[in-house]
N, C-alpha and C positions, 0 to 999 in steps of 0.2 A: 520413625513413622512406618508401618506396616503396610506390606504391599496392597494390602484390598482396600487401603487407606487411601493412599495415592493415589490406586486405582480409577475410586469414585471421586478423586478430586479433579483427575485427568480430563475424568468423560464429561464429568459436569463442567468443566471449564469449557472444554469442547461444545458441548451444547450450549451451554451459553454465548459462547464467543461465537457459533458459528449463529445462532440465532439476531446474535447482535448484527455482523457484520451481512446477515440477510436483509433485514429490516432498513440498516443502512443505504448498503447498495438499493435496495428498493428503492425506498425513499427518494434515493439520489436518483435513480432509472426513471421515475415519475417524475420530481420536479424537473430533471435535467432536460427531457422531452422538452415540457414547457418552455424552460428558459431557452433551450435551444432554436425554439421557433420565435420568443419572442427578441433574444437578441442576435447578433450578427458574428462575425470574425471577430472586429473589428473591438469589439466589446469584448471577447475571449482573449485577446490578444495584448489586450491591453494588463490583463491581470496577469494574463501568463509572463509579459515580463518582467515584473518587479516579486514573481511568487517567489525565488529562491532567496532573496533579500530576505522577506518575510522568514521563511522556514529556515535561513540560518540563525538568525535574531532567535527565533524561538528555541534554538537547538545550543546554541549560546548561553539563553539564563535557566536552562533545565539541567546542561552541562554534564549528562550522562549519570546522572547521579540517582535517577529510578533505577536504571540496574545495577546500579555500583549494590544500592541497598537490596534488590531482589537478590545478591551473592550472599548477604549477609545471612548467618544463619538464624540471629533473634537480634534486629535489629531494637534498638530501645527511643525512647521518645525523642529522647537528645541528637541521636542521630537524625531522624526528621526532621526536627526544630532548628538546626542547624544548615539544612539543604532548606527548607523554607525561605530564611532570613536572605541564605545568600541569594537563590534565585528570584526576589523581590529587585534585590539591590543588581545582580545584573541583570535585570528585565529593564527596569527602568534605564541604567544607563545605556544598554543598548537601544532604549528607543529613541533617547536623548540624541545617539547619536548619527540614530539614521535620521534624526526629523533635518538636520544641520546638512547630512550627505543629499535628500533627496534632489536635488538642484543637479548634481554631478548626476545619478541615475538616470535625470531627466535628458541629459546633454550626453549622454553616452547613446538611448536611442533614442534621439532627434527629436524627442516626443515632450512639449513644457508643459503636458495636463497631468505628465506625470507625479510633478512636482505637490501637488494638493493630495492626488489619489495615494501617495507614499506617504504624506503625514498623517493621514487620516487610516488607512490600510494597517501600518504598522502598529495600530494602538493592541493589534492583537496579542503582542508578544506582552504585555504587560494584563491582558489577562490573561494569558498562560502559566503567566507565573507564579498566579495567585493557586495555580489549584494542581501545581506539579507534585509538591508531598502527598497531597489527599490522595493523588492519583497512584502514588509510588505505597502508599499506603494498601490502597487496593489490589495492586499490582502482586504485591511481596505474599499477603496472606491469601490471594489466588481468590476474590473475593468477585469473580468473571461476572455473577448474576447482575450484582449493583452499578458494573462498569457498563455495564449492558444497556441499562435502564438510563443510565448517564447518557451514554452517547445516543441510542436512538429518542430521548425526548429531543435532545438540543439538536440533532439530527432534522427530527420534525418539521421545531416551531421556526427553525433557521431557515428551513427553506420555501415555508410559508411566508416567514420575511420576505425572501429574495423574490418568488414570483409575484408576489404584491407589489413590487419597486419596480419590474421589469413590466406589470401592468400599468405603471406609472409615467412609463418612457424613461426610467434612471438610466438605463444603458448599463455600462458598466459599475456605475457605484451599485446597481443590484447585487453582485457579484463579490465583489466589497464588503457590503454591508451584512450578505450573508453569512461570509466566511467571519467577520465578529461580532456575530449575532452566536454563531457554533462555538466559537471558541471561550464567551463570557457565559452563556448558558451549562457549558460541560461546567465547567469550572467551578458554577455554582450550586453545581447537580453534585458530583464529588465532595463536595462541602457538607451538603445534606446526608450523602452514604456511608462517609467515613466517619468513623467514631474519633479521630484524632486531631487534636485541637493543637493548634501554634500559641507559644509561652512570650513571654519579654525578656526571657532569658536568654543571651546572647553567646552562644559557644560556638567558634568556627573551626573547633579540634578533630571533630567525628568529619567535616569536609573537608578538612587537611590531610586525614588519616584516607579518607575515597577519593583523592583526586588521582592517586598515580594511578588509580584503576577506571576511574571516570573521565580524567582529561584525555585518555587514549579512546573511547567510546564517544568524546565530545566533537574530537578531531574525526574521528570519523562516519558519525552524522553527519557533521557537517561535508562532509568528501560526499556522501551519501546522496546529499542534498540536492550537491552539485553537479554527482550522476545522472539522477532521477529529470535535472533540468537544463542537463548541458544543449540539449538543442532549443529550450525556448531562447536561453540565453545569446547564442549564439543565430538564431535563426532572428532576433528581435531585430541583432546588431546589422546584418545580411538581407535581410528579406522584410519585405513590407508587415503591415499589423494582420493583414487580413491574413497572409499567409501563415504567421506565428498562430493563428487563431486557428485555423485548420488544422496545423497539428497538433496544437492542443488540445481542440475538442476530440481527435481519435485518440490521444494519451489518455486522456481523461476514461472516456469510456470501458481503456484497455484497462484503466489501472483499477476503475470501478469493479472489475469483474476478477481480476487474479486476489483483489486485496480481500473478497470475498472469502480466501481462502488462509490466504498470509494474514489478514489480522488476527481471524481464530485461530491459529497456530502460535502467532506470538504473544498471546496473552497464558499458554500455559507453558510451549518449549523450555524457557530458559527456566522456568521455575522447578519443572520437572524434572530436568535434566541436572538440577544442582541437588536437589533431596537426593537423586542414588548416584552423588558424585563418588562415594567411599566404593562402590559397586561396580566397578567396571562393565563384566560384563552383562549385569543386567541395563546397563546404561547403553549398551551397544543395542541391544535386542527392542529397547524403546526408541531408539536412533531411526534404525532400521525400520520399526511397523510404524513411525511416522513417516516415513520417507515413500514406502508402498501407499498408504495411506493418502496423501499430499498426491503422489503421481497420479493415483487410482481417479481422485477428484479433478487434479488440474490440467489434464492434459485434454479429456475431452469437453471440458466448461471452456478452456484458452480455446482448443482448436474448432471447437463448433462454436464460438462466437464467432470468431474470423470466417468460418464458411457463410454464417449468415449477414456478416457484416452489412454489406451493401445494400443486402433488402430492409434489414432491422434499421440502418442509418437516411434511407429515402423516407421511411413510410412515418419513421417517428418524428424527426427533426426538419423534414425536406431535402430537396435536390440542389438549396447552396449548399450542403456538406456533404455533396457526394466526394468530394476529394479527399474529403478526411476518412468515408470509408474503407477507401482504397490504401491509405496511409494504416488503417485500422489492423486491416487483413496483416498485413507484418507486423506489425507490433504485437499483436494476438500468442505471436510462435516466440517471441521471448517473455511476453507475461505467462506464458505455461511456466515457464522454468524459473521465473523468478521467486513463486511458493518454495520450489525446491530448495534454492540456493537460501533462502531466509531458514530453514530448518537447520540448513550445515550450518551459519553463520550463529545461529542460537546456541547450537556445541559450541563452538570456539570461546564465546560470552562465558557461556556457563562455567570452562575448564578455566577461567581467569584469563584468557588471550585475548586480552584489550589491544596490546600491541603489537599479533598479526592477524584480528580483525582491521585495526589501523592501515598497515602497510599495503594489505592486500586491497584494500579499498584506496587507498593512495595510488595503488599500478592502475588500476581498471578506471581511476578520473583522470591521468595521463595521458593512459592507453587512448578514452573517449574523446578528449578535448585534442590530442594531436589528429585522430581521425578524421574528425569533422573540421577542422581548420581545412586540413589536406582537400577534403572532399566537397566543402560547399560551394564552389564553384560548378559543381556538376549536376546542382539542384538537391530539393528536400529529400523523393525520393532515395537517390541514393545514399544519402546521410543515414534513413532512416532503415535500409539495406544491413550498411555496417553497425549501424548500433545496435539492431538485431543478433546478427552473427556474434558479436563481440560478448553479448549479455548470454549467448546461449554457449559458449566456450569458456566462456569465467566460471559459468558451474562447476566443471573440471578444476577450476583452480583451486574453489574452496576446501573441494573434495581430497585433494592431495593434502592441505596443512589438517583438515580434520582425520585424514586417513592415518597421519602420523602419532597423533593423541588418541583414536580410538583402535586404532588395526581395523576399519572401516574399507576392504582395498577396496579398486577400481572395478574387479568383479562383481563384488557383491553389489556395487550403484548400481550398475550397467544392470544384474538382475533384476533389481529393486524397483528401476524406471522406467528400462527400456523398454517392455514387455508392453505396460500399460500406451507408453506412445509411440509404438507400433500399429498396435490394435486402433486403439483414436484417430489416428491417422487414415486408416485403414477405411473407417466406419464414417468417418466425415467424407472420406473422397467419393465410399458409394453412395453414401446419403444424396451427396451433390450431384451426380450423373442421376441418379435413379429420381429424385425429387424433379429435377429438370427435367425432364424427357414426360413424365408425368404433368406436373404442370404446362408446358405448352400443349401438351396432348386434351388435357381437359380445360384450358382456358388462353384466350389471346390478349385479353385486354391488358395494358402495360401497367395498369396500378392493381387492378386487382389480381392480374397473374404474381407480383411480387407479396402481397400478404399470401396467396394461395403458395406459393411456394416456401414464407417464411414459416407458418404453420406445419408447412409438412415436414419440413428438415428438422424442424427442433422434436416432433413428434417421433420420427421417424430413424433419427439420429439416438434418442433417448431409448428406446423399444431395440433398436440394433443392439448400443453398447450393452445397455443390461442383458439380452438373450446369450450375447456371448462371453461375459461375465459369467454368469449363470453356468452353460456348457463348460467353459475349463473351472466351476468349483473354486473362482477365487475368494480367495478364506476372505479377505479386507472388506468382500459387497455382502458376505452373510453375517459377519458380526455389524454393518454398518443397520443390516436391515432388522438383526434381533433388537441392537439397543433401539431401534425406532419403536419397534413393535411394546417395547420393554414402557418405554416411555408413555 
């Protein structure tokens, strides 16, 4: 493949992925307003404790086997046809087996409504299953535009579901029924995209030949899973629904906003990154302008959401989730760095380090789950303290096993990142002083001095980072702004 080949397959995956994961987030920014005001904690909290059940089940009949096949270099029909069949047969019997366990979920937190919302919930992992090769299909040939189109319809018409159900009084099966309204709708959007059809020929050789590289990526999704949810898990068991619910709704938001960035990254890094696998160091040099790239973006989108948090989370949702904004404001400072750490995590994938992406994801569900035992006696807060810390200091970890497969050192990150969240930091603290002093100077009233003051940070903060962008000439905002212009 030639590099102006690649090149435009890079950008265009980029713009698409990142158009996707706009539209998304949007989406989700509009209906979630809604639902937010139309339902409670307690409805939040409800879903949030049975979500990692769900999401290992799904991770379960997918079984890592979309990137086992994005490594391959010309995967053939057989080998799809093969991950098809199997992730049918484990979809179902994992749901098989959660319908049987939901009673025990029910009885671990305290909760017997959980028992119906688990059989009904979990039906999504069996559509997932149906449409994981179509999806691995799109994936491998870098085919971002169609994936795009997949997720923001089901995106859409799912969350018109859900606000229609929560105008209903559903409560939480709104919530429910949205999340497998998304998940059979994608499923059957990828059906329509992908030119690749499932046979009745049965051959489980080409899954036997990707498990030892799949079942290490399956094992740690699923660790992954259980990072991403150790504190609803644990806050379910601990602390009442309504509380679970609160910090769900600022997770949610947090994760709304960094995954803007990490999903359009993950639908081209590992693919990228395996075409100039024979290329050292032009692989280092793509490593690299993702990594300035990713900081460039996610350090002032993380850290000016978190300055705005508390006005953006009164004015959209109301003043029962002012607690979640304040839970928001920290989370915000490790969703900055989580874009980063998924770039290094997509090197490891790509060089075949299924098993220490594994292990490394096994210390940091340890590291978490010993924490938060320790700590939840001392309230949400501080649980949500160290998780922070913990996710912003694992970046280093990644960086040392990728340092060693690319000569990636610790200098060159530290250039790469640091700079940009310096500067971010910099630019959100005067925004906030200077926005504040302005606003009460032009207005007292307490609801409209907060849209008057959300307005001007996000303004304000925007006009800052670009001017000083702009003055130090960094090369990542003038090629960001030609491809625009290009476009």
């Amino acid at each position: 493949m030639s590099t102006e080949t690649l090149k435009e397959k890079t950008t265009r995956g980029l713009f698409w992925g990142g158009m996707n994961n706009v539209v998304q987030q949007g989406l989700g920014l509009l209906f979630g307003i809604i639902l937010g005001r139309l339902l409670g904690p307690e409805d939040y909290g409800m879903i949030a404790m049975i979500l990692v059940f769900q999401l290992i089940a799904t991770a379960l009949q997918e079984s890592g086997f979309k990137s086992a096949i994005g490594n391959l270099k010309e995967p053939q029909h057989n080998d799809y046809n093969s991950v098809f069949w199997f992730n049918i047969i484990v979809g179902v019997t994992c749901y098989v087996v959660l319908f049987f366990v939901a009673p025990f979920i029910a009885d671990y937190y305290h909760t017997p409504e959980l028992v119906l919302l688990c059989r009904v919930a979990f039906l999504t992992i069996i559509f997932a299953a149906l449409g994981t090769a179509q999806s691995a299909y799109l994936f491998r040939n870098m085919m971002v535009k169609e994936q795009a189109k997949c997720n923001m319809t089901a995106t859409l018409l799912s969350s018109i579901i859900g606000v229609t159900l929560a105008f209903l009084k559903c409560g939480y099966w709104a919530l429910a029924i949205q999340s497998m309204a998304y998940i059979g709708l994608n499923s059957l959007l990828l059906w329509h995209f992908s030119p690749w059809r499932p046979t009745l020929h049965l051959d489980f050789g080409p899954v036997r030949h990707m498990f030892k590289f799949s079942s290490k990526l399956l094992a740690t999704t699923i660790l992954e899973r259980i990072n991403t949810n150790v504190m609803n898990i644990l806050l379910g068991r601990h602390f009442t629904k309504h509380e679970v619910g609160n910090y769900n709704q600022a997770y949610q938001w947090n994760s709304k906003v960094f995954y803007l960035l990490q999903g359009t990254l993950a639908q081209v890094a590992q693919p990228v990154f395996t075409n100039v696998a024979d290329e050292q160091e032009r692989q280092l040099r793509i490593l690299r302008k993702l990594m300035r790239f990713t900081a460039f973006l996610a350090f002032p989108l993380l850290f000016g959401f978190g300055m705005v948090a508390q006005e953006f989370i009164v004015l959209t949702i109301g003043e029962k989730w002012l607690v979640s904004a304040r839970l928001l404001q920290l989370l915000c400072i490790s969703g900055a760095f989580i874009p980063i750490s998924s770039v290094l995590t997509n090197m490891l994938i790509s060089k075949g380090k299924s098993g220490t992406y594994f292990w490394v994801t096994l210390a940091l569900c340890v590291t978490l789950i010993a924490t938060m035992q320790v700590l939840y006696p001392y309230g949400i807060r501080t649980m949500v303290i160290a998780y922070v810390i913990i996710y912003v200091l694992w970046t280093l970890v990644w960086h040392f096993f990728v340092s060693r497969l690319t000569g990636y050192t610790l200098w060159a990150l530290l250039f790469d990142i640091m700079p940009f969240a310096v500067i971010a930091f910099g630019v959100m603290a005067a925004t906030w002083w200077g926005s504040l002093a302005v606003g009460r100077w032009l207005l007292a009233d307490g609801c409209w001095q907060l849209a008057l003051l959300l307005a001007m940070r996000i303004v304000m903060a925007v006009v800052l980072y670009y001017v000083v962008m702009r003055l130090l000439r960094v090369k990542i905002l003038e090629e960001c702004i030609a491809f625009l212009r290009k476009k």
